[in-house]
N, C-alpha and C positions, 0 to 999 in steps of 0.2 A: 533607693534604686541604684546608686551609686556603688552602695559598699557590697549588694548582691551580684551586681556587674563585671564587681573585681573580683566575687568569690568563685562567680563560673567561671570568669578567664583562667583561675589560678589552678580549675579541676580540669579541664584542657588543656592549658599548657602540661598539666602534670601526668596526665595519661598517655600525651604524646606521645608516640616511642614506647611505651611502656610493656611488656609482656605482662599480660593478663590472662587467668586460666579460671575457666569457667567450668563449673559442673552443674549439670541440668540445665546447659543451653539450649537446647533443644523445647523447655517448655517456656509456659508464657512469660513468667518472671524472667526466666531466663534468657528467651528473643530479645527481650523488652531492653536488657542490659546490654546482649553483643550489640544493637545496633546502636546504640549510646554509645558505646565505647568506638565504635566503628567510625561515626562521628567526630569522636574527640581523635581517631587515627591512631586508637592502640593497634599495638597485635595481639589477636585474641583466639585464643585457643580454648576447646569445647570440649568436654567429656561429657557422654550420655549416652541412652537409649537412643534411637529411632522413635520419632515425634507418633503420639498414642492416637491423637484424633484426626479424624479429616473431613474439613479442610487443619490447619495450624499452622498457627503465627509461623513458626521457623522456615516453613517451606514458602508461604508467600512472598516474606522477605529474601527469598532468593538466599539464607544465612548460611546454607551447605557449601555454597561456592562460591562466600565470601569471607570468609574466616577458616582456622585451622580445625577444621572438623574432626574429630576421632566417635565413632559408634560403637561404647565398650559402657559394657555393665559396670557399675559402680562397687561391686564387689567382686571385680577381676581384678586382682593388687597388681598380680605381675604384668597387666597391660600399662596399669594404670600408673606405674611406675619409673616403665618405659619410656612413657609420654614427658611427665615430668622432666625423665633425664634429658632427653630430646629439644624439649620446648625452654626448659629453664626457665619457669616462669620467676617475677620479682613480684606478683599478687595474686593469690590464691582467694574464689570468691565458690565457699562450697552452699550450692541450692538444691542440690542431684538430691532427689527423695520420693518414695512412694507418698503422696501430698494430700491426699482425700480420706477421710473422718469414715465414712461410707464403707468405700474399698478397704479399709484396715479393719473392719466385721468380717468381711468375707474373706478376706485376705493376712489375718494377724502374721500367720509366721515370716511371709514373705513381706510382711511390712517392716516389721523388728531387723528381718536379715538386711533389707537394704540402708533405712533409716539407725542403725545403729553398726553393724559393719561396714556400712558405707562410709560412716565418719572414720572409724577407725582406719583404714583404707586409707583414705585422704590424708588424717591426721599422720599416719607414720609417712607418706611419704613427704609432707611437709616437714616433718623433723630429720631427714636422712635428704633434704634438700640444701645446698649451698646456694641458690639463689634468690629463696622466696625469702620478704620482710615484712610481707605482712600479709596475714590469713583472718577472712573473716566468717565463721560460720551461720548462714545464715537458717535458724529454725519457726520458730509459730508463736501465738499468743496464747494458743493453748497447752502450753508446757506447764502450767501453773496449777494448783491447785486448785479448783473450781469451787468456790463457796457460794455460788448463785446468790449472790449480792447486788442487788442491780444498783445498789449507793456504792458498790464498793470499785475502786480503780488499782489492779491490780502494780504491783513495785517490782523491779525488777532482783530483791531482796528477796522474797516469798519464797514458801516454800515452791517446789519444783514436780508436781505428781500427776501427771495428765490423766487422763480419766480412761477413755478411749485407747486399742491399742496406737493410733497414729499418731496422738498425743503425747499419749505414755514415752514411745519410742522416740519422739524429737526429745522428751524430757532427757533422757536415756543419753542422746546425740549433745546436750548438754554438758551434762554429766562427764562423760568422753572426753570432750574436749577442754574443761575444768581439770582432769587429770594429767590430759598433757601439757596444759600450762604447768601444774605444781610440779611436772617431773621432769620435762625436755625441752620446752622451747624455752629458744633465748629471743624468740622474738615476739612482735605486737601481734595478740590475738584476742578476738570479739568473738560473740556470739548477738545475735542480733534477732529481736521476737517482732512480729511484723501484726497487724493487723489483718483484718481483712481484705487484702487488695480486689478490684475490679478492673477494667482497662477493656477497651479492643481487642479484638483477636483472640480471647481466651476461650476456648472448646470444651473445656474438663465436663464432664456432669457430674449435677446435683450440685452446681455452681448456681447462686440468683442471678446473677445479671445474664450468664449463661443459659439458664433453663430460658429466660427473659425474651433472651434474643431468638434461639430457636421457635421460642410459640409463635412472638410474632411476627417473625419472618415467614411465618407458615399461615398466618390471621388465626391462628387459635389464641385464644383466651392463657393467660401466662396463672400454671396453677402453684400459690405458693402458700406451701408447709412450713408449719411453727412462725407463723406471720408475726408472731408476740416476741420474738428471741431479739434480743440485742446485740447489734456487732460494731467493732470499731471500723468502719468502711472508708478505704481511702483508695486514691488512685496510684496505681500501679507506680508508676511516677515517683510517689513519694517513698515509697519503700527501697524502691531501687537506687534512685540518686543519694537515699544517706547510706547505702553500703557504699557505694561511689566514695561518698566524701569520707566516710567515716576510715574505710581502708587509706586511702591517703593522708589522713590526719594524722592516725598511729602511725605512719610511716616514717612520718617528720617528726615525730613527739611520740611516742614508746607510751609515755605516760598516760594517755588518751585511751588505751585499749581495755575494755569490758565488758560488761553485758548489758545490752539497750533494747529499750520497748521502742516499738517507733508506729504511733497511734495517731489518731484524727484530733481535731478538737473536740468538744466535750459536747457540743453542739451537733456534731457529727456524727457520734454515737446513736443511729435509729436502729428499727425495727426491720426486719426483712420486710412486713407489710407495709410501710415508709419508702424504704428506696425502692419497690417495686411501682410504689405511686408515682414518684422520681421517675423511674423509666417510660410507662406511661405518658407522662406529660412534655418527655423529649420526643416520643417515637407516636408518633400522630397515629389514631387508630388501633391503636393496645388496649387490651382490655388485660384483664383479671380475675381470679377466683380464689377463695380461700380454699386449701384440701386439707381433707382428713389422712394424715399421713401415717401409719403404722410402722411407724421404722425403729432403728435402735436409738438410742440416745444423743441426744445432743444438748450440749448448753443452753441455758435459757439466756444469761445474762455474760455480758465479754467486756469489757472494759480494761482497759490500760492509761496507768499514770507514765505518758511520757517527758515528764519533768527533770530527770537525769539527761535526756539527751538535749533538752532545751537548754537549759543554765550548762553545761561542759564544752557543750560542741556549739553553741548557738544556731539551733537549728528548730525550724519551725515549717509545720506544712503548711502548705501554700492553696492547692486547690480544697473549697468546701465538698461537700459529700454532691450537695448539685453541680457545682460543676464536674466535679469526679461523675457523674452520670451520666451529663448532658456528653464530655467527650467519648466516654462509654460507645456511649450510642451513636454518635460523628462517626467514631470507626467499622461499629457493625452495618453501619447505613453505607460505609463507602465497602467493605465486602462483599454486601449482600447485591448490590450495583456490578459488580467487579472493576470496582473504580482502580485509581492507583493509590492501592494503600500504604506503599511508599511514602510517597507522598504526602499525604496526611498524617501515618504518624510521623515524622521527622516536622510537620509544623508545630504537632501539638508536645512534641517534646524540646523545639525551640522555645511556643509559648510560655512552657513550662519553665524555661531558664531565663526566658528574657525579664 
C-alpha cells in the first residue's frame, strides 16, 4: 500500500503544471482522462469533434469550460498545428479516432481518412514541435491478427493486420507511427493496445454495457448478440491511468518507450453473455435475452498477454471485471437519477488510486 501510495504522489506531483494535449477529449476515454488530469492540476488542452451522443460524459462534466477546448476535425493539419504552436504542449496523448468496428462497415473510407491521416496529422506536428517529450499513441487490441484462438493471448510482437476496416486502420495508425520513430523523432514514443474498456458515462452504440444501461433504464430486457465472443474487459480506469503513468515514465527514462498491451487478468477475460450477467446482478431488475444478430463480423475470441507491461513498467490492474461492473453501474444509476456525477466519478477515480 505503501509503495502504491508513493507511486500516485509521484504521478501528481508530476502532471502538476504540466501542459498536456489531448486528442479525442471529447469522448469517453477521453472525459475520463481530462478530468484525471484536472485533478492532478495540469493544463490540459483538447482537440476533437463536438461530443457524438446525448447525453455525454464531456458535457456533463462541465469539461468545455473547464479545460482548453479546441472543436477541430482531426484531419485539419493547419488547425491543428496552430494549436500546438499556441499551447506548446510537453505531452501529447493521441485517442482522436473513428472507434467503433460497426460504423467502419458503413463508414470504411471515412474511417481509414481519420484513423490513419489523423495520426499522421498529429505525428508531423509532434515532430515539427520544440516542446513535446513525450507522445503516446493510444490504438486497440484489435490491431493484431486474429487467429480465433481462444488459448491463445495475443504479444505485443505479432503480427499487426486487423480484420475489419477499424481495425485494419488502427493497425495502419501503428504502422505510422513505427515510421516516425525510425525516421524523426528524437523523442520517447509508445503506442499503447488497450482492451476493452467499460466505465460510466459511455453513450457509443453497439457498446455491452452501453446497449446494458439503455434497456434497462427503459425496463426492457438487455438484448445481447454473440453472447459466446470473448473480450479482455476492464475498467476505463485502468486503461487511462497506464497512458498517464506510462507517458511520464518515458519522460524520465527515454528507454521505457514501446508498444504495450494493457489487458485484464486472465480471469477477466469472459464472455459478453458473462458480463451482461455481471450487470444484471448490480442493476436490480435487469433482465436479458440472447439475439440473433445478423451483422458483419466480429471476433469470437480477444485475449491479450499483458506481461511486457507488468515485468518493465511494474504495472498491474487493480479492479476485477466485477468490480469494473459493479462501478459501471454506480455511475449509470447516478445519471440516470441526475445525481452529481461529479461527484461520484472523482470518488470512484480516488478509489481507484487510493
Amino acid at each position: 500500500m505503501e509503495k502504491r501510495g508513493r507511486s500516485v504522489e509521484a504521478l501528481k506531483d508530476f502532471y502538476s503544471n504540466k501542459r498536456v494535449l489531448i486528442t479525442g477529449h471529447t469522448g469517453f476515454k477521453g472525459s475520463w482522462i481530462s478530468q484525471i488530469l484536472l485533478n492532478f492540476r495540469a493544463e490540459v488542452c483538447g482537440i476533437a469533434l463536438r461530443p457524438k451522443t446525448e447525453p455525454n460524459l464531456f458535457t456533463l462534466l462541465n469539461l468545455d469550460k473547464r479545460m482548453n477546448n479546441h472543436y477541430v476535425d482531426i484531419r485539419d493539419y493547419d488547425t491543428i498545428k496552430k494549436i500546438f504552436d499556441q499551447f506548446e504542449p510537453e505531452i501529447v496523448l493521441h485517442l482522436a479516432a473513428q472507434p467503433l468496428v460497426i460504423d467502419s462497415y458503413k463508414e470504411p473510407r471515412y474511417t481509414y481518412d481519420v484513423n490513419i491521416m489523423g495520426t499522421v496529422n498529429i505525428c508531423e506536428c509532434v515532430r515539427l514541435s520544440d516542446s513535446v517529450k513525450s507522445f503516446v499513441n493510444i490504438t486497440t487490441d484489435k490491431v493484431y491478427e486474429n487467429v480465433e484462438d481462444e488459448n491463445h493471448y495475443y504479444r505485443e510482437d505479432e503480427k499487426l493486420n486487423g480484420y475489419d476496416p477499424y481495425s485494419n486502420s488502427k493497425s495502419c495508425s501503428e504502422l505510422v507511427t513505427q515510421s516516425y520513430i525510425k525516421s524523426f523523432f528524437k523523442i520517447p514514443v509508445s503506442t499503447c493496445r488497450a482492451g476493452n474498456v467499460i466505465g460510466g458515462g459511455d453513450f457509443s452504440a453497439n457498446r455491452i454495457m452501453v446497449d446494458s444501461y439503455f434497456a434497462a433504464s427503459k425496463e426492457r430486457p438487455i438484448k445481447v448478440r454473440n453472447p459466446n465472443s470473448v473480450r479482455p474487459y476492464q475498467h476505463v480506469l485502468e486503461a487511462d491511468m497506464f497512458y498517464l503513468m506510462l507517458a511520464m515514465k518515458q519522460y524520465i527514462d527515454p528507454s521505457l518507450a514501446g508498444h504495450y498491451n494493457i489487458g485484464p487478468n486472465e480471469n477477466d477475460c469472459i464472455t459478453s453473455g458473462e458480463i451482461v450477467k455481471l450487470f444484471c446482478q448490480y442493476w436490480q431488475g435487469a433482465s436479458y435475452e440472447f439475439a440473433n444478430v445478423d451483422g458483419p463480423h466480429e471476433a469470437n475470441f480477444l485475449k491479450l498477454d499483458s506481461s511486457k507491461a507488468r515485468n518493465t513498467l511494474g504495472w498491474r490492474p487493480k479492479w476485477s471485471v466485477n468490480e469494473a461492473v459493479e462501478k459501471t453501474v454506480e455511475l449509470y444509476k447516478t445519471i440516470s437519477r441526475n445525481d452529481d456525477i461529479m461527484s461520484i466519478l472523482n470518488q470512484q477515480i480516488d478509489a481507484y488510486l487510493g
